[in-house]
C-alpha positions in Angstrom: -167.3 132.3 41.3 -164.8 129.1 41.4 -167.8 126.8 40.0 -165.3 125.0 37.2 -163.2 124.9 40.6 -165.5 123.2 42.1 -166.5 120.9 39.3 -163.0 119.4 38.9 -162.9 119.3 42.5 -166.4 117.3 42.4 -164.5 114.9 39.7 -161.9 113.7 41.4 -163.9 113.1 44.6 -166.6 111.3 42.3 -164.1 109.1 40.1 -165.0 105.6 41.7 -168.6 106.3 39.8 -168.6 103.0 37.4 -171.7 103.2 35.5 -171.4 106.6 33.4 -174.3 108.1 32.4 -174.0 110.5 29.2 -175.8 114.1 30.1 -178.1 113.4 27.4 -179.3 110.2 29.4 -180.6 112.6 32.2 -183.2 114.8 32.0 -184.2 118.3 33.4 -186.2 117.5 36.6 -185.1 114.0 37.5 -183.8 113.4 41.3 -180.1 112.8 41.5 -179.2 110.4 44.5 -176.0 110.1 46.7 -173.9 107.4 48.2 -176.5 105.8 50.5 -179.7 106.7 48.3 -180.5 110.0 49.6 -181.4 112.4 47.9 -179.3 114.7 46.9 -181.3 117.3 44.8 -182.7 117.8 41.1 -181.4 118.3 37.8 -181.7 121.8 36.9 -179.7 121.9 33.6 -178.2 119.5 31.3 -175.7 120.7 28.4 -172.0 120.5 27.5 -171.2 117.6 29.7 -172.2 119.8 32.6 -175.7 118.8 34.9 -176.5 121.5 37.4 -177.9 119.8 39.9 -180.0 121.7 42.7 -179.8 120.5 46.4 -182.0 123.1 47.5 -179.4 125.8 48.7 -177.0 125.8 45.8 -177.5 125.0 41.9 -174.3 122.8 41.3 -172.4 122.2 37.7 -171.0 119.1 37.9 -169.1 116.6 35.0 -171.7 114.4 33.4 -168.9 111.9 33.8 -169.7 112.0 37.5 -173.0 110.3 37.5 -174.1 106.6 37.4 -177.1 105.2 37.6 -179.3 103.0 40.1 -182.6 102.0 40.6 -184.0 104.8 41.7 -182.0 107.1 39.0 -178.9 109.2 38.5 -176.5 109.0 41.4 -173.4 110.9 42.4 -170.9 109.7 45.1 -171.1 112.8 47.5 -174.0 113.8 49.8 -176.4 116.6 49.6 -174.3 118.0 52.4 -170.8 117.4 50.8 -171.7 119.3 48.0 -173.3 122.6 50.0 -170.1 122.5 51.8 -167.8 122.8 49.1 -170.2 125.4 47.5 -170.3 127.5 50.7 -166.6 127.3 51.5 -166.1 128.8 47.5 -168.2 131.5 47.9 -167.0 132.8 51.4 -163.4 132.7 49.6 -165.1 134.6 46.8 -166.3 137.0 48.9 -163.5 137.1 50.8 -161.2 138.1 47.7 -164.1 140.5 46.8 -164.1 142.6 49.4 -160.3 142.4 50.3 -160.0 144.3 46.6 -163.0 146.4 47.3 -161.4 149.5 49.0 -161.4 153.0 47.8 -159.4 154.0 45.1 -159.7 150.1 43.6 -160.0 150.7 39.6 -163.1 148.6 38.7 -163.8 147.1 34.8 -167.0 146.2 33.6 -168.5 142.6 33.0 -167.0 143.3 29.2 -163.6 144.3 30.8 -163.8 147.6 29.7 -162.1 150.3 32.4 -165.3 151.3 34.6 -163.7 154.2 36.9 -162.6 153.9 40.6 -164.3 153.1 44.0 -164.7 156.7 45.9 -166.1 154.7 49.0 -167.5 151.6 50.9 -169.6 152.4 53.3 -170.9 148.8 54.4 -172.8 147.2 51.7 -172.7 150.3 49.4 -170.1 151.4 47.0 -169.3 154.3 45.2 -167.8 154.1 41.9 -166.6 157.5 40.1 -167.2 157.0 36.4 -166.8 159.3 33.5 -170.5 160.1 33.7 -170.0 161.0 37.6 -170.4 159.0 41.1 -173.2 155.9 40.6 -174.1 154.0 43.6 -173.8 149.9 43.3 -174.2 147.0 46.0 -171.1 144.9 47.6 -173.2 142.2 45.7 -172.2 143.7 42.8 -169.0 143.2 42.4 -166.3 140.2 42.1 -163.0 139.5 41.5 -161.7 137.7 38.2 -159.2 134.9 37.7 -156.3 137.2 37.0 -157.6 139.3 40.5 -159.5 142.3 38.6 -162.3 144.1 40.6 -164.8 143.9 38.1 -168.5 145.4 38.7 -171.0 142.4 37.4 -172.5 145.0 34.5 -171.7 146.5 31.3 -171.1 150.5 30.7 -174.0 150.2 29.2 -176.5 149.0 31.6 -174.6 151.0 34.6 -175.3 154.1 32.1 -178.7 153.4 31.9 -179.6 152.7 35.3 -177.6 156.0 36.2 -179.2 158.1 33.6 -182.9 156.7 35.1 -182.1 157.4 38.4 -181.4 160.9 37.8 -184.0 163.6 37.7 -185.0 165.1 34.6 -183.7 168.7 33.9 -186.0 171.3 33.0 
């Protein structure tokens, strides 16, 4: 998913913010507010100048630089509203580039971008991918497309291995 998209997105829309709060100056937990004191949602994670902040429908990384502060705690300049928006218009597009890739015959790489096989077929929300090891079933929700426009399933070899050798009777 676009979420650095998104952030830098969220940036620009939040620059009139004056009073800066470091990440370190909010904590896991604490209600974020918007523009009119609403609230907006809860921090969820604080590291690396990112806060995840979840409204309830979406967890949302956002700059530190983005928040101030108030009486009631850290604010940000967009609604609870603006932000699900934005977050549910990026992953329709994701999708949307996800399945326009997802056809048969599509080569698919692994999360390590290591060559996976091909998709045999689509049949709705399942996919089958041929691998070396022989057909393995997977999810549409498995799948995404990578900044460069790779069809890449979200697993390693190894764990698609793993779940294909459990799901496959024992010989004896």
């Amino acid at each position: 998913m676009k979420f650095l998209k998104f952030a830098a997105a969220t940036a620009i829309a939040l620059s009139s913010v004056t009073a800066l709060a470091a990440d370190g100056d909010i904590a896991v937990g604490a209600t974020v507010y918007g523009p009119q004191g609403n609230i907006v949602g809860t921090v969820d994670a604080v590291g690396d100048g990112v806060i995840t902040v979840d409204t309830g429908k979406h967890k949302a990384p956002l700059p530190a630089s983005a928040f101030g502060t108030s009486d009631n705690g850290p604010t940000i300049t967009v609604t609870q509203a603006q932000i699900n928006a934005m977050l549910d218009e990026q992953l329709a597009a994701a999708a949307a580039q996800r399945d326009a890739a997802l056809v048969a015959g599509a080569m698919v790489h692994t999360a390590k971008n290591a060559m996976l096989g091909t998709v045999k077929s689509v049949d709705g929300d399942n996919v089958v991918v041929d691998i070396e090891a022989g057909p393995v079933a997977l999810k549409r929700e498995h799948f995404a497309v990578d900044a460069s426009g790779t069809l890449i399933a979200l697993f390693t070899m190894d764990q698609i291995e793993a779940a294909a050798a459990a799901a496959t009777p024992a010989e004896g």
